[in-house]
N, C-alpha and C positions, 0 to 999 in steps of 0.2 A: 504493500500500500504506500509505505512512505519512497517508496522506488518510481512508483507510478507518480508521485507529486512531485517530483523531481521532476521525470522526462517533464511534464505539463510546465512547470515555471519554465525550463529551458525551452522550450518550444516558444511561451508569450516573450523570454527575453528576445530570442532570434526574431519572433513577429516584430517586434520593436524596433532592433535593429533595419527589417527589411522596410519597413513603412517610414523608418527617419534615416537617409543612409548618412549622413551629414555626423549622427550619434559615433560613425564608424570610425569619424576622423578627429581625434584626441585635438587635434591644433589649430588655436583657433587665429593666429594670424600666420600669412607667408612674411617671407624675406622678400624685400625689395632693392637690397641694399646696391644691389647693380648697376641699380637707376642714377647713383650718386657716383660721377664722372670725378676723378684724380680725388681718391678716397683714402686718403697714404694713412699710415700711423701719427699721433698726435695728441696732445693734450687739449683735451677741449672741456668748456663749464656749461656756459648757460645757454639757454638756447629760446629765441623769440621768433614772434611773427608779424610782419607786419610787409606794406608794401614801399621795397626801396625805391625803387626808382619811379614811382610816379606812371606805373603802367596798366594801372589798375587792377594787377595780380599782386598775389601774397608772396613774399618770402621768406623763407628761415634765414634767420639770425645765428651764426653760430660763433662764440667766443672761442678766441684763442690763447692758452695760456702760456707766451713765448712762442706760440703761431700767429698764424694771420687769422683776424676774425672776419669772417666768410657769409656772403648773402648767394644764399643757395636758392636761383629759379627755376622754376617749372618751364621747359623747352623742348617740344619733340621729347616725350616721354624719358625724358634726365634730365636731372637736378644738376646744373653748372650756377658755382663762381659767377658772378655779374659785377663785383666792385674788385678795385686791384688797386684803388690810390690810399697814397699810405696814410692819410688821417684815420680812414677808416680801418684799413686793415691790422693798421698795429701791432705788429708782433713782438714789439720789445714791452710794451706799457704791463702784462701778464694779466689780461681782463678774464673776468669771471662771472659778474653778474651782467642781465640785459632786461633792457625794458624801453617801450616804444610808447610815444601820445605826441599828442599835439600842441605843444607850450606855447603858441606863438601866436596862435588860434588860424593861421593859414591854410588849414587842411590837411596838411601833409607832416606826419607821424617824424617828431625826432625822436633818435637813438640814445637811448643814455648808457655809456658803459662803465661798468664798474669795474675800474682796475685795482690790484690788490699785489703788492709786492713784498709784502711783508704778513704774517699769520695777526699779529693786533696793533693794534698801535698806530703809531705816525709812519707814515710810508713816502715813498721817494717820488712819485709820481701821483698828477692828479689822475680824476674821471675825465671822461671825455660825455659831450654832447652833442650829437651830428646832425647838423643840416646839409640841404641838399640846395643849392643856389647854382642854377647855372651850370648842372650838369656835375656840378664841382661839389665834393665832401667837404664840409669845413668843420671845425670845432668849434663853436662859440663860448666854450669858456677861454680859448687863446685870445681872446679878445677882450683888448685890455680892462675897459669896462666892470667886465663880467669875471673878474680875477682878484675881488677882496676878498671873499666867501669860497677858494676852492676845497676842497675835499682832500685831506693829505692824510685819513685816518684808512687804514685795514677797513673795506667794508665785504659783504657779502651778497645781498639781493636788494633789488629796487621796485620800487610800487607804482603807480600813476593815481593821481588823488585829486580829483576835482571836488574840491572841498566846500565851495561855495554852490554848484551847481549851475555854472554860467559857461564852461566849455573852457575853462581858463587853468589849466593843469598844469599840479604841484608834481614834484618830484620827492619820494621818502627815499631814504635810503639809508639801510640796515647797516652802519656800522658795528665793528668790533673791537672792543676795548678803545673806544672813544663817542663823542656822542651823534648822536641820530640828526641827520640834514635832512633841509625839505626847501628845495632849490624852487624859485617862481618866479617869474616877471613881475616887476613893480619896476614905472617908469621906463620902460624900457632897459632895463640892466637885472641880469640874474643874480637875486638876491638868497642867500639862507635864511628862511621864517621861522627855524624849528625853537627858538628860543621864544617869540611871543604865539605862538600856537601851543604852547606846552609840548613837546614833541623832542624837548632835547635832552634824551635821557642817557646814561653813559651806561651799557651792558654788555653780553658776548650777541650780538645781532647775528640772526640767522635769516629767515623768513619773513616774509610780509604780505599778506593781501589787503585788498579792498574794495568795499560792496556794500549794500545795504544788508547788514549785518544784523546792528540792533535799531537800525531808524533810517527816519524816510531820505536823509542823507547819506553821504560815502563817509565809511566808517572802516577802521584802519585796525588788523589783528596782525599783532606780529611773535613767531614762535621763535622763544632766542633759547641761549646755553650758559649756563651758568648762573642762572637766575629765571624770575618770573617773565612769563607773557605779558605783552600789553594788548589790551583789547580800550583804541582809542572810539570813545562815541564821539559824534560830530556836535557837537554843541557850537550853531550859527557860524562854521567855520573856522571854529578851535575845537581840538581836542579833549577830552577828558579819557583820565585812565581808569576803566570800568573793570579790569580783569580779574578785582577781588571779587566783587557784588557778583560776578555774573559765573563766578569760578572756573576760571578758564585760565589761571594765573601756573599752574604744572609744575611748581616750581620746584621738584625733584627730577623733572624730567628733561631733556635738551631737544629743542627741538630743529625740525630738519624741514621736510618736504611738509605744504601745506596750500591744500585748497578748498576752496568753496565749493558745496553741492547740496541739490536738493534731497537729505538721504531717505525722508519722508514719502517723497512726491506731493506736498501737501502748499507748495507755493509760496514755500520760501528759502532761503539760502541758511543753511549749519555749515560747521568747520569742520572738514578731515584734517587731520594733523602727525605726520608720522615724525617720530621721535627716535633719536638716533640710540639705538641700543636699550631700548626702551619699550614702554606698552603705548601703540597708537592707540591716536582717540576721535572717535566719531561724535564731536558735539553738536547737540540737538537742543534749540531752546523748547526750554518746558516753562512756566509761568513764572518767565524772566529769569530764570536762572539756567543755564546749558549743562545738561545730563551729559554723559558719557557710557554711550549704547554700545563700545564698543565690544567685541568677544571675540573666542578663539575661531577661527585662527588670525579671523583680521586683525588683530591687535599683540601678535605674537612679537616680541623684538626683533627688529634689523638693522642692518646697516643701511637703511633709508636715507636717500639722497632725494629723487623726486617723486609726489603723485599727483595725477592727474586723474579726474573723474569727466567720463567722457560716453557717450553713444557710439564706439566702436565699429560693430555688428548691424548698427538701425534697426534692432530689434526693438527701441523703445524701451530700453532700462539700460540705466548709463554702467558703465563699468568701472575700474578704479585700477588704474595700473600705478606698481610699486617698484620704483626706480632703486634697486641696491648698491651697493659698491663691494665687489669684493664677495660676492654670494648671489645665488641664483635670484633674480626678480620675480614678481607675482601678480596676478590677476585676480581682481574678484569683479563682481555682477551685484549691484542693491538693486536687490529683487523688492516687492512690497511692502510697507509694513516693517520699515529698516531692518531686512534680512540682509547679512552681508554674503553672498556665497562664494566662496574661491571654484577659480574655474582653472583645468588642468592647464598647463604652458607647455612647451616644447620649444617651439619657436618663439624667440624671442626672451626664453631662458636667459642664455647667457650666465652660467655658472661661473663666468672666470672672466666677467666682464666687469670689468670700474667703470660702471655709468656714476657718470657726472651731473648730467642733465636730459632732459625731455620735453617736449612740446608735440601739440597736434596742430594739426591742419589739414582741410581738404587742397591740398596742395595743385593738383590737377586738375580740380574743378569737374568731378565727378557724381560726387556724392556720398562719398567714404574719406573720412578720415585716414592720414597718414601720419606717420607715430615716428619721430627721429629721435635717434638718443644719442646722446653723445659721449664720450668717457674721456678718463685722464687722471689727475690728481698724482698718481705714484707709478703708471704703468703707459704710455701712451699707446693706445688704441685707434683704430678709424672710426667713422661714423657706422648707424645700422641706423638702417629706415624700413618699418612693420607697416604692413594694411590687413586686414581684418578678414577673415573668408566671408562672404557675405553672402547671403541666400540671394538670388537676384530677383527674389520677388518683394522683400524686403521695401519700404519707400523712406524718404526723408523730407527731412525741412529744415531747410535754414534763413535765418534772421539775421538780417544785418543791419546795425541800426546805426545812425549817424548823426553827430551834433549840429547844432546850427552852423556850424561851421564847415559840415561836411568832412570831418574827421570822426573814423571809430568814436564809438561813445562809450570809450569802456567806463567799467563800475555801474552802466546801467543795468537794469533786470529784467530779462524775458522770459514769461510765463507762456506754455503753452497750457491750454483750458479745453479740455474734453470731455465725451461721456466715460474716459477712463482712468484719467489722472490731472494733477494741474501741479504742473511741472516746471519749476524754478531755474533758470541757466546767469550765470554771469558772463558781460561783456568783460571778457581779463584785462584787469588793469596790472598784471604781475602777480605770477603766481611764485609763490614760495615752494621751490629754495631757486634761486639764482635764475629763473622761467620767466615768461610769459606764452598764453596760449594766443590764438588766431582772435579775431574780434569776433566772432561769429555764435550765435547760438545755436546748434546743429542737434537736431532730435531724430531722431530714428520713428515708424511712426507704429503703434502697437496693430494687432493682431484684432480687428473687429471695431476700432478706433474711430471716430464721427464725431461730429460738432465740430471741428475745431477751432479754436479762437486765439491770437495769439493780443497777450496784454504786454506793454511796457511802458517800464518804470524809468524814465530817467534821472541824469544826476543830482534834480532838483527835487525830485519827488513825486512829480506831476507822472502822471499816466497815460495812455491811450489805447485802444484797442480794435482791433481790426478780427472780420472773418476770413477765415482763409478758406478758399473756393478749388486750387489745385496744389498737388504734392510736385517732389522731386524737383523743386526749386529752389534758386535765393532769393528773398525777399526783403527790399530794402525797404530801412523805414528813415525818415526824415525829420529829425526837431524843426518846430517852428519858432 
């Protein structure tokens, strides 16, 4: 009898198997990394996205640490190199962190990069900040002007912070063992605010996002080491350091990679936060105060360097890739109901790989997400770029929203609204550690999925909402 219930479970798992053959194949993204033309070995940190050259594609950002830092385009199916002058490329400055906005309010996204040539402290070279004038890279902190305020401390990652809500964006930036800058135009000359913003705090700076977090403003979490988190609320364009009251403050813990996601699906943004040797935390506000839902295995210790929470697959539940150094990397899927579930890797493993950094983007302009990661630190490596196996019946939608200025609106909030979920995305203004994602909100669309509505929130607060009538597009939206 119990021989007979055997054969019958094996039979309905094989039924399984034949009815899903997709279950057959453990991996769930391929290798692309071919695609990425003069791919050598190197030390590389952080990795953005945004559009260099004014052509209305995206490109990846990639820092170099004693390399060149590399704006890698989408062309005839590979990723080439497009800048080679030396403001930007900079192989001596030893840059690390990256982040892109529009400071100037002219449309077009400058570079902030973070050089770091020294582990804390005062260091020998500034940041750089690139504009694009005339075909030409320049730096505008070389300009004399803008050279009372440089940045000469060890830092790590950078944020974009439109603090007021007018398109007129701050720069934060995570120093280490000195204190925290937040570079802005006033009068025409790039000034440091972080002293009358409250913002100028001296710690081991790791991380940094920003987003409508706890209020209808951009609001600033930053995960450090050796000390407490700051979780700044936006009070009328100054900060306040909320990270005791809201307990988010870790301060046993160091933290690493760190981004915003909806882990609810309930329409609003919580903080992933992985912690370097440590227990990550999935915080979820509860009545005003942020629980931590985390469990095994999602919250196991790693050597975590970046994550990213993302719609991979376009199945319509975002996933959670976990950038290691030095130890195989991980996947998981928030399924409903904050279930975290790990999903098996193969590809994209990398047991022996020192990822530095990661970034997505639909690179190609497809409709899938492309996963670049970068390595370095103690071993130099080349780049690896993943895409997703994707069912091709699968749909998408993406949101692209834009300030009155017609620049990315990052830190704004895009809800998409259906009879299945209402689903919270942030426009990345820098994602921690040393990141920034694509401007884009990209959803995958669920399985029996209608009504759809897409709401957002920008960085003043105000709202608007649109129905949306067809899939498999991008869908710009416009500040007025």
């Amino acid at each position: 009898m119990l021989w007979q219930k055997n054969m019958n479970l094996k039979k309905i798992i094989i039924l399984i198997f034949l009815l899903n053959p997709n279950s057959l194949n453990a991996d769930f993204f391929k290798d692309i990394t071919n695609q990425i033309i003069d791919n050598p070995k190197r030390l590389s940190y952080g990795v953005s996205v945004t559009d260099v050259n004014k052509d209305g594609n995206f490109d990846f950002i990639v820092t170099g640490f004693g390399y060149l830092n590399l704006a890698l385009s989408y062309d005839k199916g590979k990723l080439i190199n497009i800048v080679n002058q030396k403001k930007f490329s900079d192989e001596f400055r030893r840059t690390i962190g990256v982040a892109a906005c529009d400071i100037d309010k002219d449309g077009y996204e400058e570079i902030y990069f973070l050089n770091t040539d020294t582990y804390s402290g005062t260091k020998k070279y500034s940041d750089r900040l690139i504009d694009l004038e005339k075909d030409n890279y320049i730096d505008l902190f070389e300009i004399e002007k803008n050279q009372r305020d440089l940045n000469l401390t060890a830092g790590r990652s950078v944020v974009c912070v439109d603090r007021k809500g007018d398109g007129n964006y701050g720069i934060y930036v995570a120093n280490y063992g000195g204190p925290t800058r937040f570079y802005e135009y006033a009068n025409d000359i790039i000034v440091d605010k972080s002293v009358q913003l409250n913002l100028a705090k001296v710690t081991g700076g790791r991380a940094v996002v920003a987003g409508h977090i706890i209020s209808d403003k951009i609001d600033v979490f930053a995960a450090n080491e050796r000390g407490a988190n700051f979780l700044y609320k936006n009070n009328e364009g100054k900060f306040l350091d909320v990270a005791n009251k809201y307990r988010v403050e870790d301060i046993l813990q160091n933290g690493r990679g760190t981004t915003l996601s909806d882990i609810y699906y309930r329409g609003r943004l919580d903080i992933l936060n992985g912690n370097w040797g440590g227990f990550h935390r999935a915080y979820v506000l509860n009545d005003d105060i942020f629980e931590d839902i985390a469990k095994p295995p999602f919250d196991k210790p790693s050597r975590i360097r970046t994550v990213i929470s993302a719609d991979l697959d376009n199945d319509g539940y975002d996933e959670v890739f976990m950038n290691n150094i030095g130890e195989p990397n991980k996947l998981f899927k928030i399924l409903d109901d904050g279930l975290i579930e790990q999903l098996p890797l193969k590809t994209g493993l990398e047991p022996d790989g020192y990822g530095t950094g990661a970034a997505v983007a639909d690179i190609d302009n497809d409709g899938v997400l492309e996963l670049l990661v970068s390595h370095g630190e103690s071993r130099d490596q080349p780049l690896s770029l993943y895409k997703a196996i994707v069912n091709p019946k699968n749909k998408y939608l993406r949101i692209k929203p834009l300030n009155k200025y017609g620049a990315p609106a990052r830190g704004a909030t895009v809800t998409l609204i259906s009879n299945l979920r209402k689903h919270s995305k942030t426009i990345d203004s820098g994602s921690g550690y040393l990141c920034q994602m694509e401007p884009v909100a990209h959803y995958g669309i669920r399985k029996n999925e209608k009504n759809i509505k897409i709401q957002i929130k920008w960085t003043n607060g105000k709202t608007k909402m649109i129905s949306v009538k067809e899939l498999n597009k991008t869908i710009i939206l416009k500040q007025k």
